[in-house]
C-alpha positions as CSV (number, residue, x, y, z in Angstrom):
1,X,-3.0,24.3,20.5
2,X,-4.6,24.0,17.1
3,X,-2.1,21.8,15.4
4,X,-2.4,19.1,17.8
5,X,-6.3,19.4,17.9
6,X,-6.0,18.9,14.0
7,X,-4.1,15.8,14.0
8,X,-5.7,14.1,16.8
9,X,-9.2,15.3,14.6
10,X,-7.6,13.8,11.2
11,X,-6.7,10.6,13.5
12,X,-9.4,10.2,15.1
13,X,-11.4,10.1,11.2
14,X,-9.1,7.6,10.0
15,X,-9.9,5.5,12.7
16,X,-13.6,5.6,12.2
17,X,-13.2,5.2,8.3
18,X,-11.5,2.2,8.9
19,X,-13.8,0.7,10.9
20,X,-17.0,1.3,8.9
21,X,-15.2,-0.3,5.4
22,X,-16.8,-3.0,4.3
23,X,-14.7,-6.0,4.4
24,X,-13.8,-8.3,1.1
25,X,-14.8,-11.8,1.1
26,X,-12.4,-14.4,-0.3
27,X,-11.2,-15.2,-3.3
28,X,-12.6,-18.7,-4.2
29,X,-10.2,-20.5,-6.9
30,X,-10.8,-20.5,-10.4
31,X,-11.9,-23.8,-11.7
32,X,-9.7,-25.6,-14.0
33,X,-11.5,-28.7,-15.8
34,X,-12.4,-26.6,-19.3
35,X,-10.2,-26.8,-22.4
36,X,-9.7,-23.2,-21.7
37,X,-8.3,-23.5,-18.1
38,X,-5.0,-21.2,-19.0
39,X,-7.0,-18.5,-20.9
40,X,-9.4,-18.4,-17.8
41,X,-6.5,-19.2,-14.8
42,X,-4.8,-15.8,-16.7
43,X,-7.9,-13.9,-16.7
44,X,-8.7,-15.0,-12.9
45,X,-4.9,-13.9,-12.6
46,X,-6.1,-10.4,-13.8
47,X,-8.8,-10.1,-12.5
48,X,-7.3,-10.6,-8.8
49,X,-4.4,-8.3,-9.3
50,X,-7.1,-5.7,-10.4
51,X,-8.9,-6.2,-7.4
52,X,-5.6,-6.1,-5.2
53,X,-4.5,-3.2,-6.8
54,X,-8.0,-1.3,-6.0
55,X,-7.7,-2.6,-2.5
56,X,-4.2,-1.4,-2.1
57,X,-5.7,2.0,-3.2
58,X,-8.4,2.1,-1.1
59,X,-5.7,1.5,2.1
60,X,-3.4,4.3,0.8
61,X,-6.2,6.6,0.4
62,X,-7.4,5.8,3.9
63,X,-4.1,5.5,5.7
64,X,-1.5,7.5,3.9
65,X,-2.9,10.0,1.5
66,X,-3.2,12.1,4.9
67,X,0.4,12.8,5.1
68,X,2.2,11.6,1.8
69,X,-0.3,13.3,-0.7
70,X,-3.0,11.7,-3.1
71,X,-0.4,11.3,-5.9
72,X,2.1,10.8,-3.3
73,X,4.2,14.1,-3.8
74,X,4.6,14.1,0.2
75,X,3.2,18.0,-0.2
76,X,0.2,18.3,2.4
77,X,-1.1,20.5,4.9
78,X,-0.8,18.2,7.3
79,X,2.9,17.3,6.5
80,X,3.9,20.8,6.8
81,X,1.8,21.3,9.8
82,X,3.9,18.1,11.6
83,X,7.3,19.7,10.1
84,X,7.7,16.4,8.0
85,X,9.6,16.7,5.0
86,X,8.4,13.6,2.9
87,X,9.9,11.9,-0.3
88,X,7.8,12.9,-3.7
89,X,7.1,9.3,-5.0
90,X,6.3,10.6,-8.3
91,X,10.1,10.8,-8.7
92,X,11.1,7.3,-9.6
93,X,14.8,8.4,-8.0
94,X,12.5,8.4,-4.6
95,X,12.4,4.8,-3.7
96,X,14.8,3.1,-5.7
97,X,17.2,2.4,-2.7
98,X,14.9,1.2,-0.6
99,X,14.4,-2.3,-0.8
100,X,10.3,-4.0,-0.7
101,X,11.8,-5.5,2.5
102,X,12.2,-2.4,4.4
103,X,9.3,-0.6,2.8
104,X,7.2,-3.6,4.4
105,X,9.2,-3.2,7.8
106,X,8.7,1.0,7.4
107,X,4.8,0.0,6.8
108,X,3.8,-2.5,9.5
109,X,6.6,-1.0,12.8
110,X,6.0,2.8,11.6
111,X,8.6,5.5,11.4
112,X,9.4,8.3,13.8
113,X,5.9,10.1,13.7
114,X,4.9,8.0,10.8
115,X,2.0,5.1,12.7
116,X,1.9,1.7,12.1
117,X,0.2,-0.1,9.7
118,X,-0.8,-3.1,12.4
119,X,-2.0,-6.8,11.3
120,X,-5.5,-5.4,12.1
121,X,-5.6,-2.6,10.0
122,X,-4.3,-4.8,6.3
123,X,-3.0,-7.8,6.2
124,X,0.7,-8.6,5.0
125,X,-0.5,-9.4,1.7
126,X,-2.2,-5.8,1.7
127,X,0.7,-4.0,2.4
128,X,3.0,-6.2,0.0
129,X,0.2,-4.5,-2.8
130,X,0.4,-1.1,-1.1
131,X,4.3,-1.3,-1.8
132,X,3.5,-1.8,-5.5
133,X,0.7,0.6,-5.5
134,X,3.2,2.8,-4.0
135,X,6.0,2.6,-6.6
136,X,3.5,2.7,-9.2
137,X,3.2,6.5,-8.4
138,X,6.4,7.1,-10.2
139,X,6.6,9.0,-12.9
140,X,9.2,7.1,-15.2
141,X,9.1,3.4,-14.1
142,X,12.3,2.7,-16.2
143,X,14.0,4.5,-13.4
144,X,12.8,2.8,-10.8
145,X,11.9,-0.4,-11.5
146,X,10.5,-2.3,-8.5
147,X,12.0,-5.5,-7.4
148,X,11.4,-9.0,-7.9
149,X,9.3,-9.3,-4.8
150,X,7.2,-6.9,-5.6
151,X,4.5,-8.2,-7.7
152,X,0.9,-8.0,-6.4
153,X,0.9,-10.7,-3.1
154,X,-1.7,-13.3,-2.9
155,X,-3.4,-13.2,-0.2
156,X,-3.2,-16.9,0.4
157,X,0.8,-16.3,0.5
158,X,2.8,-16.4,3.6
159,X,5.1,-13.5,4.1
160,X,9.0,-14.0,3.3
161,X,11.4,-13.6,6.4
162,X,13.4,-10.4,6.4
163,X,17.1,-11.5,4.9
164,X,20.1,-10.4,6.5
């Protein structure tokens, strides 16, 4: 009878935490009519990913860190408590066959008793950044190198279809 008050309990914070984060405002484009328009476009660059990055964090701490661990180890309380046996994303062997594709589809659809990640709680971009913030955890990147598509997203970006 516990257990399932506990859960419902930890839900029922996320959901409130979620609602009272502020939102971010738009990125408004870097200007380009200086001599120095590729020093400041790569600083903009920088300065964006930073900002994704944090974001990213700040949805993985909200969302996931419940379940899969702050350092994403997969070893909490409330895994154990669920009888979830989670990857340890700290070992670079963790995700390297799983494509960003079906990380993203895993994210946004959910997974057995792992919940969505819907279009109201992060945007696609969002969760393209959480993949990355994600295989960042890794201990030795050289092992698991992430792939192509999963540089920070833009936000202004439109998601890829799915391939075959």
């Amino acid at each position: 009878m516990l257990k399932p008050f506990l859960f419902l309990s930890a839900a029922a914070l996320l959901v409130i935490a979620s609602l009272s984060a502020p939102a971010t405002p738009p990125q408004a484009a870097p200007a380009n009519s200086s001599r120095n328009a590729a020093s400041k476009s790569a600083a903009a660059k920088s300065s964006a990913d930073t900002q994704a990055m944090a974001k990213a964090k700040q949805v993985y701490n909200m969302d996931c860190a419940l379940c899969h661990g702050a350092t994403g180890d997969g070893k909490t309380d409330v895994a154990k408590d669920m009888g979830l046996v989670l990857d340890d994303w700290t070992d670079p062997k963790a995700l390297a066959g799983h494509q960003d594709e079906e990380l993203f589809n895993i994210i946004r659809n959910g997974k057995e008793k792992m919940p969505s990640e819907g279009p109201g709680r992060a945007s696609d971009a969002e969760v393209r950044n959480l993949i990355v913030y994600i295989r960042g955890m890794a201990k030795d990147q050289s092992a698991a190198a992430p792939t192509p598509s999963a540089a920070p997203a833009d936000s202004s970006q439109t998601p890829a279809s799915p391939q075959p």
